[in-house]
N, C-alpha and C positions, 0 to 999 in steps of 0.2 A: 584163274580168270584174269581175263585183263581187264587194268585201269584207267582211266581217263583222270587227267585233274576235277575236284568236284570245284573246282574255282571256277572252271569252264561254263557261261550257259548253258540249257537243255539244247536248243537252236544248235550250236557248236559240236555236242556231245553226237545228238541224234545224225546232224549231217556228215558226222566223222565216223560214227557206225555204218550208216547210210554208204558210204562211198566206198568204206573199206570191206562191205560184203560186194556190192558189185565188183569190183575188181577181181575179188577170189572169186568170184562165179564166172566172173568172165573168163579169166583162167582156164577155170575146167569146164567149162563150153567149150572154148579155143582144145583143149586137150582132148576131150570127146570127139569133136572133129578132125581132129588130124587123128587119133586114134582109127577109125572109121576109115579115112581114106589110105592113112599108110600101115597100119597094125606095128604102130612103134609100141613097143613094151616100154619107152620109157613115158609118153605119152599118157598109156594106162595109169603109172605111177606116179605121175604131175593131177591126174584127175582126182584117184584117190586121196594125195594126200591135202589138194586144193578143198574136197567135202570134207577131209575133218577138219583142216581147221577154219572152214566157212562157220562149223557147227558152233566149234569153241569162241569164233569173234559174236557170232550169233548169240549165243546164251551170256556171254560179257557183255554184250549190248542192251538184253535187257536189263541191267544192274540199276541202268542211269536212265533210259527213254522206251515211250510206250511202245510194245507191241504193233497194235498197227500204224505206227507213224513209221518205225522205222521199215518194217517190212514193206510196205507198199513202195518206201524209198527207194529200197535196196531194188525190187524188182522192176519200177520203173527206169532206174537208174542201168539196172540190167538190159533191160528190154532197149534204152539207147546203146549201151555197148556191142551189143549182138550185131543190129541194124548199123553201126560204122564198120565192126569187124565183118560183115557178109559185104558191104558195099568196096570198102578198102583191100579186104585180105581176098574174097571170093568173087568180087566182081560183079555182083549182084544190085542191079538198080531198085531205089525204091522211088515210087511215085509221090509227089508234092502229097497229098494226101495222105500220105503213111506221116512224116514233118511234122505234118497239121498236127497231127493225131496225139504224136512224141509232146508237144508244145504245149498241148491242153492236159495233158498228163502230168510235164514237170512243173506247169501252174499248179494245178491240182496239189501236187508234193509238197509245193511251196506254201500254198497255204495249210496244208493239215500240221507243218513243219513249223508254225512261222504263228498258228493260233493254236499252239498244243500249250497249256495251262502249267501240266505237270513238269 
């Protein structure tokens, strides 16, 4: 398992879980898509190994912050990465209204983040 200083706030711990699952998720989204479009086998093998150790930061992260603070993070947090990497990497526009949407979401994070007790 991994460790975080327990010197660290929850606020600190949680957003430091939080960011380091989206990143490995965004990974293997980014590896599942080029998978798909090019059939690299190494691709396949950046994915796979991107889900296990999503799993293992995943289960370390509950050691130190709640369940749903951090998950909703990691997927909101995700759900930003996707939408720069489709816009930037694939070309794909989103309309002001998708923004809106992202904003009121990483509000949302911020406070379940920011009024978590535990």
């Amino acid at each position: 398992m991994l460790r975080l200083p327990s010197s660290w706030p929850l606020v600190v711990n949680a957003t430091v879980a939080m960011a380091a699952l989206a990143v490995i998720d965004l990974v293997a989204a980014y590896a599942a898509k080029e998978w798909v479009l090019h059939r690299a086998s190494s691709m396949l093998a950046l994915g796979v190994v991107s889900m296990v150790l999503l799993f293992w930061v995943y289960a370390s992260a509950l050691q130190f912050a709640e369940l749903s603070v951090v998950t909703f993070g990691w997927i909101v947090l995700l759900q930003l990465g996707v939408l720069v990497l489709d816009q930037f990497k694939y070309g794909v526009n989103h309309p002001p209204r998708t923004w809106l949407v992202v904003a009121i979401m990483m509000a949302a994070q911020g406070y379940l983040v920011l009024g978590s007790t535990s």
